[in-house]
CHARMM-style PDB file with segment names, atoms N, HN, CA, C and O in Angstrom:
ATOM      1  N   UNK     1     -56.111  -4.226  52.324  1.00  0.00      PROA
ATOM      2  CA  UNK     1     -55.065  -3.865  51.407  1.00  0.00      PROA
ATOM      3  C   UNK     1     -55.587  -2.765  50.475  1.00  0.00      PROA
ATOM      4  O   UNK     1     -56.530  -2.895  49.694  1.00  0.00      PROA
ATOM      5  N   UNK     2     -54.738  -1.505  50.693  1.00  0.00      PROA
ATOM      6  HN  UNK     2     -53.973  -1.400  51.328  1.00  0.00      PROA
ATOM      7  CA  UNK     2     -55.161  -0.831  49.421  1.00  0.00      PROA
ATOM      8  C   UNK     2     -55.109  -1.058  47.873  1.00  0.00      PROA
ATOM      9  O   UNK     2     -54.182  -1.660  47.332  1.00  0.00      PROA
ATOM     10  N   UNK     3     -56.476  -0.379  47.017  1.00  0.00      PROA
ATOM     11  HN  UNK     3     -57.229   0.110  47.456  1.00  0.00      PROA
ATOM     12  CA  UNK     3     -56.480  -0.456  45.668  1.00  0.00      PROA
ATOM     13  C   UNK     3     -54.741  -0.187  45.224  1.00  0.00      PROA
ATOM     14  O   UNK     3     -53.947   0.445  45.921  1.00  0.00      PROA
ATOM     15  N   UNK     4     -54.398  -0.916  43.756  1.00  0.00      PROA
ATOM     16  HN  UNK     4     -55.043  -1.429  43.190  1.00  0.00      PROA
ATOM     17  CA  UNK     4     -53.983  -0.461  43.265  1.00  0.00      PROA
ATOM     18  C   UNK     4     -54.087   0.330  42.189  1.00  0.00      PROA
ATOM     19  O   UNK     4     -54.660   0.099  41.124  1.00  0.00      PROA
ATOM     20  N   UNK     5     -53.216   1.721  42.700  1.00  0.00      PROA
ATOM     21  HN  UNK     5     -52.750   1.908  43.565  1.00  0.00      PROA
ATOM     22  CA  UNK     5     -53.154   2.594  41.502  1.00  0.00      PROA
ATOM     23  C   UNK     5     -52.935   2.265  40.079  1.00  0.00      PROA
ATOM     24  O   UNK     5     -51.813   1.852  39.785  1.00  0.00      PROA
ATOM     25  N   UNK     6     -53.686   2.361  39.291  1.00  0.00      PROA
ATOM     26  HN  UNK     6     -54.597   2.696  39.531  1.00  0.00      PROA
ATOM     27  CA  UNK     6     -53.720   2.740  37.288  1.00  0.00      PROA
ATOM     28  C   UNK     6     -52.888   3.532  37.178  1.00  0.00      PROA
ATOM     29  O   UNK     6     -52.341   4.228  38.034  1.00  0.00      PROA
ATOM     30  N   UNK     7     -52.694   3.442  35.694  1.00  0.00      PROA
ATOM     31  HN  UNK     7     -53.138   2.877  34.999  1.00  0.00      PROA
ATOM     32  CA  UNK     7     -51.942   4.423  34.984  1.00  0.00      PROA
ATOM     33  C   UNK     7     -53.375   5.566  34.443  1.00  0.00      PROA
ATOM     34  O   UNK     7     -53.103   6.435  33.615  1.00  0.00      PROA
ATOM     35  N   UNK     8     -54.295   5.497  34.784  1.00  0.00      PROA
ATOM     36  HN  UNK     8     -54.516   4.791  35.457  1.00  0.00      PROA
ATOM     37  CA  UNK     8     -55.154   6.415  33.963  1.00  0.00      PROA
ATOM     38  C   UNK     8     -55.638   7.535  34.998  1.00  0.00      PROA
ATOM     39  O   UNK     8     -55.369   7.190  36.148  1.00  0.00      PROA
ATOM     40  N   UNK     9     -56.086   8.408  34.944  1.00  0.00      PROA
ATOM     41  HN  UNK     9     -56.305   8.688  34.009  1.00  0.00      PROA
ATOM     42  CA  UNK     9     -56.243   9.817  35.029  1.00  0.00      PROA
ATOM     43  C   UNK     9     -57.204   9.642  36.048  1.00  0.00      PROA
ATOM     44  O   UNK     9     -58.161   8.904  35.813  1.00  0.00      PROA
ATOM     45  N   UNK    10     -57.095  10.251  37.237  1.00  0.00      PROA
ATOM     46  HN  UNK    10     -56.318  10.850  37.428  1.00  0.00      PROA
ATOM     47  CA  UNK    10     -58.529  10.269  37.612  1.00  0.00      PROA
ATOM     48  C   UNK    10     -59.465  10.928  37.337  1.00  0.00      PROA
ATOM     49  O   UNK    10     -60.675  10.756  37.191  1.00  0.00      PROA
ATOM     50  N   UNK    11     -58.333  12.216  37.246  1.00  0.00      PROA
ATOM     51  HN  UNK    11     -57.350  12.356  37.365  1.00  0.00      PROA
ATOM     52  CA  UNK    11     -59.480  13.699  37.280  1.00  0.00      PROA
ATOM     53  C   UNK    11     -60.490  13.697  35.666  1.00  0.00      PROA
ATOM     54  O   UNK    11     -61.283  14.614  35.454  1.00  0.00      PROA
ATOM     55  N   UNK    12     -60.305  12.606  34.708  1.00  0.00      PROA
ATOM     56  HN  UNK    12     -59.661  11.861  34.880  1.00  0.00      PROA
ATOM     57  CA  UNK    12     -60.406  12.425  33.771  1.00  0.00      PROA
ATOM     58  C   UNK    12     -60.271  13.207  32.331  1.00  0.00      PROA
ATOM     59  O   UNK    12     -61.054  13.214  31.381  1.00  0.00      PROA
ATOM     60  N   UNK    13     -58.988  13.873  32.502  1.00  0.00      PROA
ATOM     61  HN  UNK    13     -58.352  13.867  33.274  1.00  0.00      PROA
ATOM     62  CA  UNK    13     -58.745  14.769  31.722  1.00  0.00      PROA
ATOM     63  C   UNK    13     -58.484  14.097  29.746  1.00  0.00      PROA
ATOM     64  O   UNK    13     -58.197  12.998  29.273  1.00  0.00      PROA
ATOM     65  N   UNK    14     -58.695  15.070  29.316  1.00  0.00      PROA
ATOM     66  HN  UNK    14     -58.929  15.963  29.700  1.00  0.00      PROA
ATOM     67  CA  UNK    14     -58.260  14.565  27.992  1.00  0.00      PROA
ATOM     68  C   UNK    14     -57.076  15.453  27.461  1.00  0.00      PROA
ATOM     69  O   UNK    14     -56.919  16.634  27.773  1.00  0.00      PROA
ATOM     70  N   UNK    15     -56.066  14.562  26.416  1.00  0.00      PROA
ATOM     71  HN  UNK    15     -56.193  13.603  26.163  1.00  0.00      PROA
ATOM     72  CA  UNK    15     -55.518  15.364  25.377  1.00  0.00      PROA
ATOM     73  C   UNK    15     -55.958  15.568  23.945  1.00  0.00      PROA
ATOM     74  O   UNK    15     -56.432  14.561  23.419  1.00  0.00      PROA
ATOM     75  N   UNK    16     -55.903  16.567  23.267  1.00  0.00      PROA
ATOM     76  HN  UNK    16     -55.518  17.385  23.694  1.00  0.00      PROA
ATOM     77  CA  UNK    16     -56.372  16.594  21.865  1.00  0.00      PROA
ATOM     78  C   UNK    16     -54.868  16.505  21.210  1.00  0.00      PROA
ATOM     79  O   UNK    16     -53.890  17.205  21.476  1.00  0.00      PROA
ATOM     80  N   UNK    17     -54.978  15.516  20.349  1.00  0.00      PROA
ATOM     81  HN  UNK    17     -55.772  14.948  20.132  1.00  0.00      PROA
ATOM     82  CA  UNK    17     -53.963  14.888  19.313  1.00  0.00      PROA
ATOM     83  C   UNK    17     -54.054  15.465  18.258  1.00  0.00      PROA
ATOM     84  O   UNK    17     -55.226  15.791  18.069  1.00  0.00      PROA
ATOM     85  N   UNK    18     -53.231  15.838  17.256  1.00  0.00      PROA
ATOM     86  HN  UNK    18     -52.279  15.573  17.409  1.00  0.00      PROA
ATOM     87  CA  UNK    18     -53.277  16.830  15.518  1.00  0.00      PROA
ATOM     88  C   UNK    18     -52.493  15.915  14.944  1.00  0.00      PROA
ATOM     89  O   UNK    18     -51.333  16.068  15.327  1.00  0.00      PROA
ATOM     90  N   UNK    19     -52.641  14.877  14.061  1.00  0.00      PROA
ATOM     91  HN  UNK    19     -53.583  14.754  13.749  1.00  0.00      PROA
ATOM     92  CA  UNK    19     -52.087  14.434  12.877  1.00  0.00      PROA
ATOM     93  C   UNK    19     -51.741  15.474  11.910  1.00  0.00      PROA
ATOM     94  O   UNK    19     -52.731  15.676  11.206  1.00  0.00      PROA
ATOM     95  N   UNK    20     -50.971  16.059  11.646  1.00  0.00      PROA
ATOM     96  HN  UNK    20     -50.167  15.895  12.218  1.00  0.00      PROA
ATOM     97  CA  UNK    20     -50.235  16.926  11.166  1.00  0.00      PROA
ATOM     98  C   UNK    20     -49.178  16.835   9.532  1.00  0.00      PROA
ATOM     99  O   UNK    20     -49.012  17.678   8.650  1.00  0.00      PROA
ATOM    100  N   UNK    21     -48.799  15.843   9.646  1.00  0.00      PROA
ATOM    101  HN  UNK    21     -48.934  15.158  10.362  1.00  0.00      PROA
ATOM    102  CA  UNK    21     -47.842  15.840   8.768  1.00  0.00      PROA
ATOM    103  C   UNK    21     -48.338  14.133   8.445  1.00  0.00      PROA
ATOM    104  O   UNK    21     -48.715  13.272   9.240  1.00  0.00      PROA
ATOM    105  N   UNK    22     -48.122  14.069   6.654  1.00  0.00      PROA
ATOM    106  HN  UNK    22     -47.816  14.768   6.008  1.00  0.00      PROA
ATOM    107  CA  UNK    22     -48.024  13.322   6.178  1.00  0.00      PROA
ATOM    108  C   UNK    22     -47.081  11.776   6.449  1.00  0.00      PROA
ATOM    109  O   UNK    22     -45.881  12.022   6.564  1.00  0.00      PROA
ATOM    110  N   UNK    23     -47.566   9.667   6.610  1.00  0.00      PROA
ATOM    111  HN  UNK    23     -48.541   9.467   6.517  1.00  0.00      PROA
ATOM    112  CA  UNK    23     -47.221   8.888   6.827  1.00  0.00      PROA
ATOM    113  C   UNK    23     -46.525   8.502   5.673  1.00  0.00      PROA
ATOM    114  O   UNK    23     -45.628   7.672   5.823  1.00  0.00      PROA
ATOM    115  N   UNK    24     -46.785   8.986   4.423  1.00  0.00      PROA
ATOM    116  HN  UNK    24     -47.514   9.660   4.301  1.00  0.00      PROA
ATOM    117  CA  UNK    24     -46.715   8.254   3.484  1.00  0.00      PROA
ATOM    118  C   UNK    24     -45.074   7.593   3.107  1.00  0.00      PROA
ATOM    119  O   UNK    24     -44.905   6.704   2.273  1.00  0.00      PROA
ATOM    120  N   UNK    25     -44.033   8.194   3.856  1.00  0.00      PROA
ATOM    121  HN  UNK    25     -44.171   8.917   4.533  1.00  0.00      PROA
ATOM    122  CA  UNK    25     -42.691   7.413   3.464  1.00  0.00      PROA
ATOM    123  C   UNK    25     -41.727   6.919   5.112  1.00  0.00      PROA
ATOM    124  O   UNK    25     -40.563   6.590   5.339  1.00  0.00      PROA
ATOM    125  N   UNK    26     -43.075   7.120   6.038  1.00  0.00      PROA
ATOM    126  HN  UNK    26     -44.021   7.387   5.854  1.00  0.00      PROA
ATOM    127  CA  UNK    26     -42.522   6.709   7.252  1.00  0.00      PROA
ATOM    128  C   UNK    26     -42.694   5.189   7.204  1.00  0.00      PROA
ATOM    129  O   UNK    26     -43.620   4.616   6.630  1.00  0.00      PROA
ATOM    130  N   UNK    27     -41.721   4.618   7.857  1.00  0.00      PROA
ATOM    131  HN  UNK    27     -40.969   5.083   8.323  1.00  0.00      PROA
ATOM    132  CA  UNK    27     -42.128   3.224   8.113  1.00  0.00      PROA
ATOM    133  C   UNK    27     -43.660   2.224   8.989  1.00  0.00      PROA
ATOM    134  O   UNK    27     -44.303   2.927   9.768  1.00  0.00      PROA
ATOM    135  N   UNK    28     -44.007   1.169   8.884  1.00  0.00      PROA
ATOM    136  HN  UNK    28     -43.485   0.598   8.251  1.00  0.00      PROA
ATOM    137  CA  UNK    28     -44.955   0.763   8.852  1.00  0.00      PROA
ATOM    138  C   UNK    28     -45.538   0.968  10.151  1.00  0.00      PROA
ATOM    139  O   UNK    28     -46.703   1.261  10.419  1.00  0.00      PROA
ATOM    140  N   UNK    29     -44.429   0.746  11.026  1.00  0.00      PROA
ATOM    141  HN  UNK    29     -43.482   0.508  10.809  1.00  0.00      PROA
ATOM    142  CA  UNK    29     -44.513   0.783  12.351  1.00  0.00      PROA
ATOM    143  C   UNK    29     -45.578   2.163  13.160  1.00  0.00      PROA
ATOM    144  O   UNK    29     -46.339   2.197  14.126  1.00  0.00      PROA
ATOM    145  N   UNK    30     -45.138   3.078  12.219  1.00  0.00      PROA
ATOM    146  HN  UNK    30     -44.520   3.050  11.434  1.00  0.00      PROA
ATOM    147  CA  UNK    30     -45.313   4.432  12.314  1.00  0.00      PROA
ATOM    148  C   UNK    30     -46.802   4.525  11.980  1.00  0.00      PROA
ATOM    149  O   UNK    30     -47.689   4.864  12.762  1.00  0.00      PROA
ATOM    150  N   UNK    31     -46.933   4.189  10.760  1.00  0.00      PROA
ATOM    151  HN  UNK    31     -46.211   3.914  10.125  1.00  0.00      PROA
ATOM    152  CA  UNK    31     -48.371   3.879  10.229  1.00  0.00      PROA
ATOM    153  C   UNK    31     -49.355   3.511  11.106  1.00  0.00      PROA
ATOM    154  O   UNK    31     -50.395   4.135  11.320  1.00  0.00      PROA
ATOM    155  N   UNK    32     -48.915   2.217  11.740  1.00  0.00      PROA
ATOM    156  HN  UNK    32     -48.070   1.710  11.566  1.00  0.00      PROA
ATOM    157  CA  UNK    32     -49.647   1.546  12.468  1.00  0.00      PROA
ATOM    158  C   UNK    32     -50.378   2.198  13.843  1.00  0.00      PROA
ATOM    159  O   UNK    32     -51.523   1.956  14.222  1.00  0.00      PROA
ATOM    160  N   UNK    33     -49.127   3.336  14.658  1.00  0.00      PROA
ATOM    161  HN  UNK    33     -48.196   3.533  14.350  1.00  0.00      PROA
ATOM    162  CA  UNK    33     -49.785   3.848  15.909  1.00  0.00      PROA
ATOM    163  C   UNK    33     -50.538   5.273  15.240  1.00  0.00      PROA
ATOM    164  O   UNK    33     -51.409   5.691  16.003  1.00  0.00      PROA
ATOM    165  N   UNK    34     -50.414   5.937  14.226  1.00  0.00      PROA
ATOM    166  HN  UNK    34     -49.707   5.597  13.606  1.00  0.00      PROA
ATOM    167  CA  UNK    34     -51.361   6.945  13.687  1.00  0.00      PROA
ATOM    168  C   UNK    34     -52.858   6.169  13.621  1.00  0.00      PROA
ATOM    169  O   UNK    34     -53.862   6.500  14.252  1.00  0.00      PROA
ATOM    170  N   UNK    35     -52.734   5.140  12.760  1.00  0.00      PROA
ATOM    171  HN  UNK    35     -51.918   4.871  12.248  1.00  0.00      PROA
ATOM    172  CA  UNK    35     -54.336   4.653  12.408  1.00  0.00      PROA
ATOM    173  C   UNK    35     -54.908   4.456  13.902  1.00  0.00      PROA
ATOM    174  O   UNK    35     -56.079   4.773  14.109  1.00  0.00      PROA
ATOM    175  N   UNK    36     -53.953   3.837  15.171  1.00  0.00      PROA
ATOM    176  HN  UNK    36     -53.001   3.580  15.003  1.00  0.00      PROA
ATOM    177  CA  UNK    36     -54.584   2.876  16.378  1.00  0.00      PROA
ATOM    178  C   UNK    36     -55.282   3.927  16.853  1.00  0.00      PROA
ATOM    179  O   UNK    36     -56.405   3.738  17.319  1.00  0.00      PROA
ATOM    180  N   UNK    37     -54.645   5.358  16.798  1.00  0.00      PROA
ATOM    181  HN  UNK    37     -53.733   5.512  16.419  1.00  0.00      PROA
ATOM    182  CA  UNK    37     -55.178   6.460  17.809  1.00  0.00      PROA
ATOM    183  C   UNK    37     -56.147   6.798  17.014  1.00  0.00      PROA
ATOM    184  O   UNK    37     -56.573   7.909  17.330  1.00  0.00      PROA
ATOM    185  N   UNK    38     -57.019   6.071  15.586  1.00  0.00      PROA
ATOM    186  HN  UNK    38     -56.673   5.169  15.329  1.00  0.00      PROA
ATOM    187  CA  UNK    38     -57.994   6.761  15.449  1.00  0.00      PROA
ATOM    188  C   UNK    38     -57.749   7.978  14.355  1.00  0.00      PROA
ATOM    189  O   UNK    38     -58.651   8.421  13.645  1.00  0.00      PROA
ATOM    190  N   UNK    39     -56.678   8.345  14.340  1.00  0.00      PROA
ATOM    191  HN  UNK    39     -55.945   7.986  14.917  1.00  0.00      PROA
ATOM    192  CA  UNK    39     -56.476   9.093  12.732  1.00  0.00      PROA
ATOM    193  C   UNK    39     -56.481   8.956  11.833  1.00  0.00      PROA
ATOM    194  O   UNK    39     -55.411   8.450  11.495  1.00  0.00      PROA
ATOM    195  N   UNK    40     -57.360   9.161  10.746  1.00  0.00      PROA
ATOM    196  HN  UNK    40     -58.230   9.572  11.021  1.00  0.00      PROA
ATOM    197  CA  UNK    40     -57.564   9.157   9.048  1.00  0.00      PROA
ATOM    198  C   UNK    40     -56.993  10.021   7.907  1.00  0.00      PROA
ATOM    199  O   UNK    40     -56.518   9.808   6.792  1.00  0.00      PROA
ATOM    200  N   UNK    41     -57.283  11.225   8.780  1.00  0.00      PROA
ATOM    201  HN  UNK    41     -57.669  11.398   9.686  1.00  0.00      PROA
ATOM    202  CA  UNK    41     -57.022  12.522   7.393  1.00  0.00      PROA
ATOM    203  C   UNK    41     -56.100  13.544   8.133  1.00  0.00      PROA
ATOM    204  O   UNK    41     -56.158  13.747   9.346  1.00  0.00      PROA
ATOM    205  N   UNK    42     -55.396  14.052   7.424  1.00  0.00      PROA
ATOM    206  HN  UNK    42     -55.349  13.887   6.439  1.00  0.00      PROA
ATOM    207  CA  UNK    42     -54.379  15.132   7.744  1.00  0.00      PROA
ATOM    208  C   UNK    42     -55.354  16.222   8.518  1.00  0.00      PROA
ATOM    209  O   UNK    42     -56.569  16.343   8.356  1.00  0.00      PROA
ATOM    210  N   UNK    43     -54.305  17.158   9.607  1.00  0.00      PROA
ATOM    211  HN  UNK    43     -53.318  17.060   9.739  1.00  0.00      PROA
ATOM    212  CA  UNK    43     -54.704  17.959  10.667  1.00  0.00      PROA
ATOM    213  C   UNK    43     -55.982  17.431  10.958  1.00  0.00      PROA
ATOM    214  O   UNK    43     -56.828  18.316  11.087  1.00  0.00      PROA
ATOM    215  N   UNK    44     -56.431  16.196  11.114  1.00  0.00      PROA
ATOM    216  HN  UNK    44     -55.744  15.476  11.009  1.00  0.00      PROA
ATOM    217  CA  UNK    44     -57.527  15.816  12.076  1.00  0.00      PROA
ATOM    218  C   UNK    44     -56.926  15.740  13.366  1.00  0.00      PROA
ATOM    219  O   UNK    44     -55.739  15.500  13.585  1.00  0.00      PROA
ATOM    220  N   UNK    45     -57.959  15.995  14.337  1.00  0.00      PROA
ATOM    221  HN  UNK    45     -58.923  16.190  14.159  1.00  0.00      PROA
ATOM    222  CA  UNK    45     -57.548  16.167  15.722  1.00  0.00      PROA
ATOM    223  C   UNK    45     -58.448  14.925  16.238  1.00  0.00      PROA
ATOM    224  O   UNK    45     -59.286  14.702  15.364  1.00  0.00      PROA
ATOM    225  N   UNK    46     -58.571  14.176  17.149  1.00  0.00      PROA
ATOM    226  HN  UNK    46     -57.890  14.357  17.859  1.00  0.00      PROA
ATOM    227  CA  UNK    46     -59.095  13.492  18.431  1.00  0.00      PROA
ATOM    228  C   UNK    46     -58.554  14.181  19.745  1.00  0.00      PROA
ATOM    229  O   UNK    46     -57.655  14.961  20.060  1.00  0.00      PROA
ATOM    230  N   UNK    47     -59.667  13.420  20.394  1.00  0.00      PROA
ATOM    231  HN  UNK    47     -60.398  12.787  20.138  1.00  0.00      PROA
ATOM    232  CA  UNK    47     -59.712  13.527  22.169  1.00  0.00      PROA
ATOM    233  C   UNK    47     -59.112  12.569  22.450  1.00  0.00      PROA
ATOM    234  O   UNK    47     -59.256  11.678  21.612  1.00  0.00      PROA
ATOM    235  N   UNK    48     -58.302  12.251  23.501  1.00  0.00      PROA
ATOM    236  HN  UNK    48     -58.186  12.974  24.181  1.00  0.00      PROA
ATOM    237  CA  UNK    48     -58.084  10.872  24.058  1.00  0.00      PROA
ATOM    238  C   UNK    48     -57.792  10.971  25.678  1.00  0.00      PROA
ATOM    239  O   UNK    48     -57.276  11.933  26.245  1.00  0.00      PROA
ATOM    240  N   UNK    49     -58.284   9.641  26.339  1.00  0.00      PROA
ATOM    241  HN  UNK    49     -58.704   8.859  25.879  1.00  0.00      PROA
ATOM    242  CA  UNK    49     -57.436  10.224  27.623  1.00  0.00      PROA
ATOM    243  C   UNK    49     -56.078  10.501  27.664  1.00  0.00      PROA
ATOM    244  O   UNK    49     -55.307  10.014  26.836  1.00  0.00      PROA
ATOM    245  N   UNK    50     -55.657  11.364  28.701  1.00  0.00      PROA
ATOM    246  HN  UNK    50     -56.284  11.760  29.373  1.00  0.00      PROA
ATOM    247  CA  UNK    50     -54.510  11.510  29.181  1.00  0.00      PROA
ATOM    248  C   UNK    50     -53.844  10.659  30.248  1.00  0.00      PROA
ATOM    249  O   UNK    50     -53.799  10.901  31.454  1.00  0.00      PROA
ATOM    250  N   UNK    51     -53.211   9.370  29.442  1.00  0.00      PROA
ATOM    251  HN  UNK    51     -53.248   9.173  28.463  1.00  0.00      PROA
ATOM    252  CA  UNK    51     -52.762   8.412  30.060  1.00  0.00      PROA
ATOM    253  C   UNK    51     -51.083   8.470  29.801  1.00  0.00      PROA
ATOM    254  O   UNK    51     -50.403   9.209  29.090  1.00  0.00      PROA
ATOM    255  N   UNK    52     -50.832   7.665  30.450  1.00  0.00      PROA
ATOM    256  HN  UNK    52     -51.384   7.064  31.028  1.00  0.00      PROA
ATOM    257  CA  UNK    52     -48.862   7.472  30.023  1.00  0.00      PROA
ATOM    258  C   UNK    52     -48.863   6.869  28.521  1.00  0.00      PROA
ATOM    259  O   UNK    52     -47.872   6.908  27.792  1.00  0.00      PROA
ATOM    260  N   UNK    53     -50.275   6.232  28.108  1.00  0.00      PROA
ATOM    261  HN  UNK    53     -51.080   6.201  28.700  1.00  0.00      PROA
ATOM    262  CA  UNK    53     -50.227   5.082  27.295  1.00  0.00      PROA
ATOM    263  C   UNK    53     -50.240   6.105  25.768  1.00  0.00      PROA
ATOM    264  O   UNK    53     -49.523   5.981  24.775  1.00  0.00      PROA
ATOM    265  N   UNK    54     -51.253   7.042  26.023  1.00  0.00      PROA
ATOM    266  HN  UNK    54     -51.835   7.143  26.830  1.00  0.00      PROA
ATOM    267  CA  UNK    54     -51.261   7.518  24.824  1.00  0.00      PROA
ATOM    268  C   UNK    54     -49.881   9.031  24.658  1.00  0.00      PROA
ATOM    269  O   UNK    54     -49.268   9.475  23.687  1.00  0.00      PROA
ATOM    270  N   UNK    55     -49.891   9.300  25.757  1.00  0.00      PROA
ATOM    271  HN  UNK    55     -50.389   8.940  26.545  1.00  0.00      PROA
ATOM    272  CA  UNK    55     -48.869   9.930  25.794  1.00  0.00      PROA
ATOM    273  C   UNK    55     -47.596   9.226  25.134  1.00  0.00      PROA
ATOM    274  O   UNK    55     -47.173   9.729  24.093  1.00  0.00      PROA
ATOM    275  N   UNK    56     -47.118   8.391  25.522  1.00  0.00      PROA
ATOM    276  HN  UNK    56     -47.462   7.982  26.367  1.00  0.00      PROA
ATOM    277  CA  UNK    56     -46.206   7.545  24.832  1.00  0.00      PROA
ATOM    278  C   UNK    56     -46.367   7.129  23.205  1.00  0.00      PROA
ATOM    279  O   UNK    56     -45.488   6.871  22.383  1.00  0.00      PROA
ATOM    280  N   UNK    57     -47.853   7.164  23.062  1.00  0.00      PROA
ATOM    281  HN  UNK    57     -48.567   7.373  23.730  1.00  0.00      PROA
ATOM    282  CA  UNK    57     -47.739   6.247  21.252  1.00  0.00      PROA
ATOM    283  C   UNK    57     -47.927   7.878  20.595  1.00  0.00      PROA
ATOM    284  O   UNK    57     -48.407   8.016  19.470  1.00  0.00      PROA
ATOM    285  N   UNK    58     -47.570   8.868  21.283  1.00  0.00      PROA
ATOM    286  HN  UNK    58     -47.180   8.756  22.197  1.00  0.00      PROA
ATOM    287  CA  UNK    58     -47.540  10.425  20.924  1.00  0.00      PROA
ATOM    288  C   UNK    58     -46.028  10.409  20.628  1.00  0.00      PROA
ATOM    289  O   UNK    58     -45.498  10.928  19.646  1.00  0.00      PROA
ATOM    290  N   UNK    59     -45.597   9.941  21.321  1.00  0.00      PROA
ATOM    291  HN  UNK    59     -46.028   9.520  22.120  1.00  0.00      PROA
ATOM    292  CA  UNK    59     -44.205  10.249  21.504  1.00  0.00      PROA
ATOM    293  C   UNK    59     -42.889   9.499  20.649  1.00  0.00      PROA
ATOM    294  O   UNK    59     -41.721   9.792  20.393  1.00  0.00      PROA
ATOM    295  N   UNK    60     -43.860   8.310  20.369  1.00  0.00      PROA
ATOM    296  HN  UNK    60     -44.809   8.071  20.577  1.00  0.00      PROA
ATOM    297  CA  UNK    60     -43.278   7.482  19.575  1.00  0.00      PROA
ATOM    298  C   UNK    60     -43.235   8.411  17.576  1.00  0.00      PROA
ATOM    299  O   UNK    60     -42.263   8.302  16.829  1.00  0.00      PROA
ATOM    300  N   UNK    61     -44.187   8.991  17.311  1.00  0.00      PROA
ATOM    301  HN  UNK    61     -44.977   9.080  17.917  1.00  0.00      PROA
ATOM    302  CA  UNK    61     -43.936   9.958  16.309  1.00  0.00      PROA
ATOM    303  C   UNK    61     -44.110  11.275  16.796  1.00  0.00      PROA
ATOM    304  O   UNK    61     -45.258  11.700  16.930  1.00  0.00      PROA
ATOM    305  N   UNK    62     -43.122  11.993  17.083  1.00  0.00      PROA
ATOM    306  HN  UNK    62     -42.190  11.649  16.974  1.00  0.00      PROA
ATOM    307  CA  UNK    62     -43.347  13.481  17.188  1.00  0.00      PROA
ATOM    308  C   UNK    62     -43.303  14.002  15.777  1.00  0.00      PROA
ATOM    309  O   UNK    62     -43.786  15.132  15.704  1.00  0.00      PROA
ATOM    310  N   UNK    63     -42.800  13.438  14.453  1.00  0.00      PROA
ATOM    311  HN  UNK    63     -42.407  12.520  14.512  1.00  0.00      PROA
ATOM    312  CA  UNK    63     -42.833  14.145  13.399  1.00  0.00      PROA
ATOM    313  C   UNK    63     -43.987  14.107  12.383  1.00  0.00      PROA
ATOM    314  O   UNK    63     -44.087  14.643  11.279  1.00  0.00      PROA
ATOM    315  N   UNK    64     -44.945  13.210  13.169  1.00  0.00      PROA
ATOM    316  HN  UNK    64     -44.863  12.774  14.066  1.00  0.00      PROA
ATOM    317  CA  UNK    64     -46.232  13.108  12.559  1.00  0.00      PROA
ATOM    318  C   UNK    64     -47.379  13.883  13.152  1.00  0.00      PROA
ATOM    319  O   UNK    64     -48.063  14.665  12.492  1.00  0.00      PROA
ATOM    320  N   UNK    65     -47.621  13.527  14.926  1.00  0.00      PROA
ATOM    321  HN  UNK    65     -47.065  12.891  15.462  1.00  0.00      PROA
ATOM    322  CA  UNK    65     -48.132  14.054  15.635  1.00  0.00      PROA
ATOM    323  C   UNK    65     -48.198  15.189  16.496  1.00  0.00      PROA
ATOM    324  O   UNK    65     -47.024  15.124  16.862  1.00  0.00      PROA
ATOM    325  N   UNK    66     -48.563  15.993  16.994  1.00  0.00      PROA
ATOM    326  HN  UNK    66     -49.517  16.045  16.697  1.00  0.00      PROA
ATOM    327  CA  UNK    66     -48.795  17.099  18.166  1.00  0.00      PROA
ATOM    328  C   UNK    66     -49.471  16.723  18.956  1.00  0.00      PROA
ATOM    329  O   UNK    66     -49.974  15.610  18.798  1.00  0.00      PROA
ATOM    330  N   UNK    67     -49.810  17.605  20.307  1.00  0.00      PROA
ATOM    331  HN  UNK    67     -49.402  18.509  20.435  1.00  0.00      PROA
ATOM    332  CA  UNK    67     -50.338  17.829  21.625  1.00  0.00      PROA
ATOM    333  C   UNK    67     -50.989  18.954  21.060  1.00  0.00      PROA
ATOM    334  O   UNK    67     -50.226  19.864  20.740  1.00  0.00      PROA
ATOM    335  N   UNK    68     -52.177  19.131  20.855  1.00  0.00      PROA
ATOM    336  HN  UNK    68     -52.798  18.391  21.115  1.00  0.00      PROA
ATOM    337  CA  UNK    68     -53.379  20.429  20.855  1.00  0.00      PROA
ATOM    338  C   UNK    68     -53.516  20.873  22.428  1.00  0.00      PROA
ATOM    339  O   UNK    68     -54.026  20.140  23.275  1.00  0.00      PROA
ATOM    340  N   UNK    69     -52.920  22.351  22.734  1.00  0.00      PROA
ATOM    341  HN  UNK    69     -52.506  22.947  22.047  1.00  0.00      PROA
ATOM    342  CA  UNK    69     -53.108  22.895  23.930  1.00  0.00      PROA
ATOM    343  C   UNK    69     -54.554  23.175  23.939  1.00  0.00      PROA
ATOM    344  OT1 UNK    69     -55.076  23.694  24.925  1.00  0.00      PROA
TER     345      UNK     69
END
């Protein structure tokens, strides 16, 4: 029986994430996936893989976060 396929990357690529814009009157919820990915301080960037997973908790704030080309 073949493996099953992941949701994660093979080729092991990364995205760079930009916290960008200020949490301070977004709701908690919001709060919560900025800190998970590892963000502290305004226009800080991280690496992360390029999964559906983080792609998605990207997507969940576009008015906080970016995609660094």
């Amino acid at each position: 029986m073949p493996a099953r396929k992941t949701n994660t990357n093979e080729s092991g690529t990364k995205i760079r994430i930009q916290y960008y814009r200020s949490f301070i009157a977004a709701p908690k919820t919001h709060k919560t996936i900025v800190r998970s990915l590892g963000l502290r301080k305004l226009n800080q960037v991280v690496e992360r893989p390029d999964t559906d997973a983080m792609r998605g908790a990207v997507a969940k704030v576009p008015h906080l976060l970016r995609i660094v080309e």
